[in-house]
Biopython code that builds the backbone (N, CA, C, O; Angstrom):
import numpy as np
from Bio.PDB.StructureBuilder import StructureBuilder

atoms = [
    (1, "UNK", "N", (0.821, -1.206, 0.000)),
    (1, "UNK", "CA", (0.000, 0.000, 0.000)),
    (1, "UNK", "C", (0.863, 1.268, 0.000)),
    (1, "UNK", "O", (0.762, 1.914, -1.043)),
    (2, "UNK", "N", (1.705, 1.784, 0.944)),
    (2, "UNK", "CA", (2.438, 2.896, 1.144)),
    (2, "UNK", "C", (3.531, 2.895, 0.003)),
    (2, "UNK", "O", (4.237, 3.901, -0.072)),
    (3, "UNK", "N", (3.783, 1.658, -1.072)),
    (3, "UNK", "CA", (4.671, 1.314, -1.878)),
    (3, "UNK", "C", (3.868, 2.293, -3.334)),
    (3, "UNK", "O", (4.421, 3.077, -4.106)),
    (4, "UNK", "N", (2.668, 1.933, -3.290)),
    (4, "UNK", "CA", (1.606, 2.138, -4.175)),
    (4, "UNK", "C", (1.667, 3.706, -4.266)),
    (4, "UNK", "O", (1.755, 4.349, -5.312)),
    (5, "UNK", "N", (1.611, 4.159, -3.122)),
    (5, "UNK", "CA", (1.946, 5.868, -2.872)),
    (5, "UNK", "C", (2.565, 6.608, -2.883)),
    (5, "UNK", "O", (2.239, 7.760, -3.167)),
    (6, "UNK", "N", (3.911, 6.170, -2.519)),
    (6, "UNK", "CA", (5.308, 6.120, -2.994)),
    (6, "UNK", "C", (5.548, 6.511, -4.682)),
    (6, "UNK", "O", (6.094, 7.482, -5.204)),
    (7, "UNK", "N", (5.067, 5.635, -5.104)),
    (7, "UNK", "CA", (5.129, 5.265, -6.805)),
    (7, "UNK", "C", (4.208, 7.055, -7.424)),
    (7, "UNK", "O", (4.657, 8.026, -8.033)),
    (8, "UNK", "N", (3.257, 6.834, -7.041)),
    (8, "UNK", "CA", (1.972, 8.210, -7.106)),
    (8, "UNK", "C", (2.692, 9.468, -6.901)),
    (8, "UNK", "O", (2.664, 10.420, -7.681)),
    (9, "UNK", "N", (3.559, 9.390, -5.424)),
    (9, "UNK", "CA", (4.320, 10.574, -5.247)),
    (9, "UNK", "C", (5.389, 11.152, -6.628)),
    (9, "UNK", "O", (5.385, 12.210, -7.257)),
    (10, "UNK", "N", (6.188, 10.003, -6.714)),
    (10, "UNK", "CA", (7.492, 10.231, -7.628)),
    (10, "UNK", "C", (6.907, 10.424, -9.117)),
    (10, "UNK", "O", (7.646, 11.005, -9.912)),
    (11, "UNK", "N", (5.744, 10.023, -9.528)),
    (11, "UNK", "CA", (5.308, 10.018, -10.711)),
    (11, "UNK", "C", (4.612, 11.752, -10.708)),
    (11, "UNK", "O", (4.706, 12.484, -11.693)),
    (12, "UNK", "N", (4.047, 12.101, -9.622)),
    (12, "UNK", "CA", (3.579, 13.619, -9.709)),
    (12, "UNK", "C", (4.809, 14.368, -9.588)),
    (12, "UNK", "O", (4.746, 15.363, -10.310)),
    (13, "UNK", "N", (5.955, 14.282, -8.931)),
    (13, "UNK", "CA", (7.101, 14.850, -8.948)),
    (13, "UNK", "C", (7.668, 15.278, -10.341)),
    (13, "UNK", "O", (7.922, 16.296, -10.986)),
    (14, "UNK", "N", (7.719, 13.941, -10.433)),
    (14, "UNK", "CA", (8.408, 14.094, -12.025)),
    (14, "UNK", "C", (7.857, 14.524, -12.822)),
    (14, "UNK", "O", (8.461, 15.088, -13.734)),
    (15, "UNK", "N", (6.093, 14.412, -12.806)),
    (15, "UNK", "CA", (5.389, 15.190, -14.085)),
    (15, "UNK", "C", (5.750, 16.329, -13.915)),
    (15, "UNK", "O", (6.229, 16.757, -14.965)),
    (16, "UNK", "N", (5.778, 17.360, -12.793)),
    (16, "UNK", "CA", (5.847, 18.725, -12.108)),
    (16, "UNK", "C", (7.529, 18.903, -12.720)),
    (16, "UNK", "O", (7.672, 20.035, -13.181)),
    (17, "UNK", "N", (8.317, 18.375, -12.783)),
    (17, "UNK", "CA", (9.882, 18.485, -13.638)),
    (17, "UNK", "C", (9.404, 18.842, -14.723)),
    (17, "UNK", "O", (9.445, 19.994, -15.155)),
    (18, "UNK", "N", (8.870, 17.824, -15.307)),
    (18, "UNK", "CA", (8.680, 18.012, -16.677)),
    (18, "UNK", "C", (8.121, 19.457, -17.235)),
    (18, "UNK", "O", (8.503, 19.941, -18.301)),
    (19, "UNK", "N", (7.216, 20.037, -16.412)),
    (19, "UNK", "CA", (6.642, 20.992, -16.835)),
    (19, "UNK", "C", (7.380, 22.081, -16.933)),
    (19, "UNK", "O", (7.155, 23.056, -17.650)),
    (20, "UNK", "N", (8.462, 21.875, -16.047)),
    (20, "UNK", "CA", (9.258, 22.812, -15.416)),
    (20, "UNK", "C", (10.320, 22.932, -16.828)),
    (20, "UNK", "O", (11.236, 23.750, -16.736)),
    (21, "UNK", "N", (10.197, 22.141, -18.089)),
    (21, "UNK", "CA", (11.226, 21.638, -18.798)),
    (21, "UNK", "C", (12.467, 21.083, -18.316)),
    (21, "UNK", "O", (13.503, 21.690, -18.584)),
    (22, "UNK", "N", (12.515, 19.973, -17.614)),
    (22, "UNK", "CA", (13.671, 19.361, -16.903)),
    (22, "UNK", "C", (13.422, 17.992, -17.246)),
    (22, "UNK", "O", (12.417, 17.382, -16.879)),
    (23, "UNK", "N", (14.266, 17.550, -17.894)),
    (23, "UNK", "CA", (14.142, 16.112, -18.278)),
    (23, "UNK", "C", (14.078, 15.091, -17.208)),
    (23, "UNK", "O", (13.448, 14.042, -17.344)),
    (24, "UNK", "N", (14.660, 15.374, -16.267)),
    (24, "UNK", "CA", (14.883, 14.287, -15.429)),
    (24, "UNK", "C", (14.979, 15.136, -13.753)),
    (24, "UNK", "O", (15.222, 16.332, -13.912)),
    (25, "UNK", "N", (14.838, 14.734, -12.268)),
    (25, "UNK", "CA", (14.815, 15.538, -11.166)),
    (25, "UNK", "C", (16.246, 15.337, -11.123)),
    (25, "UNK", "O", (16.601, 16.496, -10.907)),
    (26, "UNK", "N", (17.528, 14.518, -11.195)),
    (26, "UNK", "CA", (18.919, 14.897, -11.751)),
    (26, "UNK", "C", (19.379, 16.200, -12.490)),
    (26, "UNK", "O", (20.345, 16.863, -12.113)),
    (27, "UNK", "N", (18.731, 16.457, -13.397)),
    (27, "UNK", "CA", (18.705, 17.909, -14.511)),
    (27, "UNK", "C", (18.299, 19.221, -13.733)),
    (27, "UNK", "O", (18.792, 20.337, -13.899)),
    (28, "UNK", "N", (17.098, 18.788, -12.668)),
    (28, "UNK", "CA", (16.588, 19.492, -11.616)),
    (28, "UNK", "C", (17.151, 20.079, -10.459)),
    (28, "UNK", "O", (17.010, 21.286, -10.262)),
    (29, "UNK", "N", (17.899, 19.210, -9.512)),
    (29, "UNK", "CA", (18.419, 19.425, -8.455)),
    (29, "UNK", "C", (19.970, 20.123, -9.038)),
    (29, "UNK", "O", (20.273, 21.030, -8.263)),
    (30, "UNK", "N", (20.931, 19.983, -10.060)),
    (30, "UNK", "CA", (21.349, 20.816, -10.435)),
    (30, "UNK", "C", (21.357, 21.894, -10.664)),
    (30, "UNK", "O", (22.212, 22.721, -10.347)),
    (31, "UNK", "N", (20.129, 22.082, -11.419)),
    (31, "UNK", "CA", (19.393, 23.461, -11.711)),
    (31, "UNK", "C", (19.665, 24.060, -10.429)),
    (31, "UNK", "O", (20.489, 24.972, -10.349)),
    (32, "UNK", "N", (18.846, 23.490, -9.089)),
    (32, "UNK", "CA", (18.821, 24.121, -7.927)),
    (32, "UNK", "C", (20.190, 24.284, -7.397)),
    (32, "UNK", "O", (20.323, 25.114, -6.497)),
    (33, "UNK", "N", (21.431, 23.508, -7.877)),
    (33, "UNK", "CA", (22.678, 23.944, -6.881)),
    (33, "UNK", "C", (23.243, 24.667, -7.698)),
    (33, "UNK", "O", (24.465, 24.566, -7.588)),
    (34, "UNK", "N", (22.950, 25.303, -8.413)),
    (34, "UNK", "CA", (23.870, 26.135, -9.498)),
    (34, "UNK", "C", (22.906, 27.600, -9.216)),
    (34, "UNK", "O", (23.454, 28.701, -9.152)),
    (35, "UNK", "N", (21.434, 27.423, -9.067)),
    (35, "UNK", "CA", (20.870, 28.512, -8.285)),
    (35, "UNK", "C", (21.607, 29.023, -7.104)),
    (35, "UNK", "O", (21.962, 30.194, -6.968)),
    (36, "UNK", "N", (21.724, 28.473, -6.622)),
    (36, "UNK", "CA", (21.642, 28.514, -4.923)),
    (36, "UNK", "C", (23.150, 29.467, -4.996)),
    (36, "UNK", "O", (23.397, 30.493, -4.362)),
    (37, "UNK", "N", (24.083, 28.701, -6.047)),
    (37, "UNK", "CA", (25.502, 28.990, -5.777)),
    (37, "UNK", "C", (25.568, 30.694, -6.569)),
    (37, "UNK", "O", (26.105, 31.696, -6.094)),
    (38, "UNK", "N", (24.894, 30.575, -7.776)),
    (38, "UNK", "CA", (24.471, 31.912, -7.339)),
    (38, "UNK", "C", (24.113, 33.144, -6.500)),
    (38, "UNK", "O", (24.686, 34.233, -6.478)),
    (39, "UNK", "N", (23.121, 32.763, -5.866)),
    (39, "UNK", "CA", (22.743, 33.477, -5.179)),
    (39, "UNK", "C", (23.553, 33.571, -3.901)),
    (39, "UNK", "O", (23.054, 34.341, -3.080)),
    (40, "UNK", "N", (24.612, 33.016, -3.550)),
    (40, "UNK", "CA", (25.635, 33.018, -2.832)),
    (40, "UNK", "C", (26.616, 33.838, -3.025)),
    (40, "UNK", "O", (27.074, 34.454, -2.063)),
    (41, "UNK", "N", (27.266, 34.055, -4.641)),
    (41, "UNK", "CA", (28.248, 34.938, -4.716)),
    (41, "UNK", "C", (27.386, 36.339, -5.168)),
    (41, "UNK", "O", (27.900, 37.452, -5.065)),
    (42, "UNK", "N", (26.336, 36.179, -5.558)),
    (42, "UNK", "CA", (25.823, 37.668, -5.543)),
    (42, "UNK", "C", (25.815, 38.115, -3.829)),
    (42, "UNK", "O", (26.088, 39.303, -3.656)),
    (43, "UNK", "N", (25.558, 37.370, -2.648)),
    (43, "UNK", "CA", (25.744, 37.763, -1.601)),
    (43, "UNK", "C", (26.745, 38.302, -1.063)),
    (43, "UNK", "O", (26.939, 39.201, -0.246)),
    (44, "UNK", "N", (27.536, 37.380, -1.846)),
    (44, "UNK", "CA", (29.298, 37.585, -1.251)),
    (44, "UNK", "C", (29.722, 39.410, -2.069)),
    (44, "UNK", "O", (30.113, 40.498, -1.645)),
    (45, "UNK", "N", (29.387, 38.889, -3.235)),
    (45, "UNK", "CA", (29.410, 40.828, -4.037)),
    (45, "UNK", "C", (28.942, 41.737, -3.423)),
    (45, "UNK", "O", (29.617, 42.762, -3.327)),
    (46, "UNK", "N", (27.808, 41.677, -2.885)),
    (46, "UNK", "CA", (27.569, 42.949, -2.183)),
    (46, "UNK", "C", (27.559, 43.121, -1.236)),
    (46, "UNK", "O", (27.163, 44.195, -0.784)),
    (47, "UNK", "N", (28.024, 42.066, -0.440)),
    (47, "UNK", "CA", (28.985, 42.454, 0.934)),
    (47, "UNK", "C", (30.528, 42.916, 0.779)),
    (47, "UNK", "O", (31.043, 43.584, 1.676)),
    (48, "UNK", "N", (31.185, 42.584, -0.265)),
    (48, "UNK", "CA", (32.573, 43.218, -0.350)),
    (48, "UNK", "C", (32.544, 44.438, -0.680)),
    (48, "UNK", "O", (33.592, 45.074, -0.786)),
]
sb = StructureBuilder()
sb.init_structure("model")
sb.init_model(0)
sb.init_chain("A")
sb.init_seg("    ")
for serial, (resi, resn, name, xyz) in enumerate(atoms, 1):
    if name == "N":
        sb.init_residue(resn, " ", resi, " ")
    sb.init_atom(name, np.array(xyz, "f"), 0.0, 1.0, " ", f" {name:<3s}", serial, name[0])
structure = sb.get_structure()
């Protein structure tokens, strides 16, 4: 049962990637650490 839901979860996940144009949540979570690292050295810029 909770296997069944599991499956439901990752399949709405991934449709929600897709929309996002991201082939895969791999393609995704990149996306997000290359954000992030952004928004890190813009922090670091306008604190120096």
């Amino acid at each position: 049962m909770n296997e069944i839901k599991v499956n439901e979860k990752t399949n709405e996940l991934n449709k929600k990637i897709h929309e996002l144009g991201f082939d895969s949540e791999s393609e995704y979570k990149l996306y997000l650490q290359i954000k992030e690292s952004l928004k890190q050295k813009i922090v670091i810029g306008i604190a120096s």
